[in-house]
C-alpha positions as CSV (number, residue, x, y, z in Angstrom):
1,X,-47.5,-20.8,-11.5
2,X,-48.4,-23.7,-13.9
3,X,-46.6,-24.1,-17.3
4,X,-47.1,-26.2,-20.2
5,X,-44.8,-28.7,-21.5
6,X,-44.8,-30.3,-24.7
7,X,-42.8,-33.5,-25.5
8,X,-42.2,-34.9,-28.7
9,X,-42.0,-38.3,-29.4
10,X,-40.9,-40.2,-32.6
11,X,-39.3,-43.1,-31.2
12,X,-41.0,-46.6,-31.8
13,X,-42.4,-47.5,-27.7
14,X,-40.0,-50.5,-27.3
15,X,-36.6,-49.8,-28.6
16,X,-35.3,-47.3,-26.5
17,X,-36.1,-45.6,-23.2
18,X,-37.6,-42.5,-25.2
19,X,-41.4,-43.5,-24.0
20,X,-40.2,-44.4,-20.8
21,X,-38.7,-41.1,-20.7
22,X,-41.6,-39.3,-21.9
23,X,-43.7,-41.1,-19.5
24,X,-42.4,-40.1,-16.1
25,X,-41.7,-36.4,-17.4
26,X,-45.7,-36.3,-17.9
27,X,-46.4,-38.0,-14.7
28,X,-44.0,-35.5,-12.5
29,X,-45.6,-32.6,-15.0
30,X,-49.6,-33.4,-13.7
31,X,-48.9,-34.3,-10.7
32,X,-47.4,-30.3,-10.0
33,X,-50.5,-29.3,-12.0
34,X,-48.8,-28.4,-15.2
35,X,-50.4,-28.7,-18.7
36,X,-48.5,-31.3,-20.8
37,X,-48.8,-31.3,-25.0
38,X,-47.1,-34.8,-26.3
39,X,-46.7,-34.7,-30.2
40,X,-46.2,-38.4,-31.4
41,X,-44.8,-39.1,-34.7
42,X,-43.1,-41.4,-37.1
43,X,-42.8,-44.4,-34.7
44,X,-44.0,-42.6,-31.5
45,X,-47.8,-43.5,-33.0
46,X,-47.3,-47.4,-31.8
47,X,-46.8,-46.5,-28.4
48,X,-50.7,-45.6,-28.7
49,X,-51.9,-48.8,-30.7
50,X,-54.3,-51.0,-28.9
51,X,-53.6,-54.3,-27.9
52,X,-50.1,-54.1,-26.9
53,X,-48.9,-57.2,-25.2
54,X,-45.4,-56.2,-23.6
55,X,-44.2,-58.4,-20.5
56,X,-41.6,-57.5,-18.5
57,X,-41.4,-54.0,-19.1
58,X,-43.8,-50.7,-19.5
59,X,-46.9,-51.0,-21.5
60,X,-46.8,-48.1,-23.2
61,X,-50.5,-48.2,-24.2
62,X,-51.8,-48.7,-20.7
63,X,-49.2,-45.6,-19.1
64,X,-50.5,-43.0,-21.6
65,X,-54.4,-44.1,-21.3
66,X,-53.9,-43.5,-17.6
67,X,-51.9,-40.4,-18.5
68,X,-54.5,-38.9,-20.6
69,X,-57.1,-39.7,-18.1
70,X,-55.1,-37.0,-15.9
71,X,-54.9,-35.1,-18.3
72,X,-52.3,-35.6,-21.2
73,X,-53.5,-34.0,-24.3
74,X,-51.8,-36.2,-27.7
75,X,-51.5,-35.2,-30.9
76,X,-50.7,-37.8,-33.3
């Protein structure tokens, strides 16, 4: 039986492992065919912003593009 999750993020996409996080819990989510709701506020709007240039780590810009290409649904 499919659920729905929502997440909330308010955690800037860099300084701790909160996107990160928040990432693989919506990939594992879709990928069992569950709806996922992610609610971004305060600082959790960056990890949205366009032209992100992050090396080394997770761009948090391209993950939740693909994400809502699978079906993510954001509110910001």
């Amino acid at each position: 039986m499919a659920k729905t999750f929502t997440l909330f993020l308010s955690t800037s996409p860099y300084s701790y492992e909160n996107t990160l996080t928040a990432v693989r819990i919506t990939e594992s989510a879709l990928r069992k065919g569950h709806a996922v709701n992610l609610i971004a506020s305060g600082d959790g709007v960056y990890c949205f912003l366009k032209g992100q240039k992050a090396k080394g780590i997770t761009n948090a810009e391209e993950k939740f593009a693909e994400l809502i290409r699978k079906g993510l649904r954001v509110y910001l």
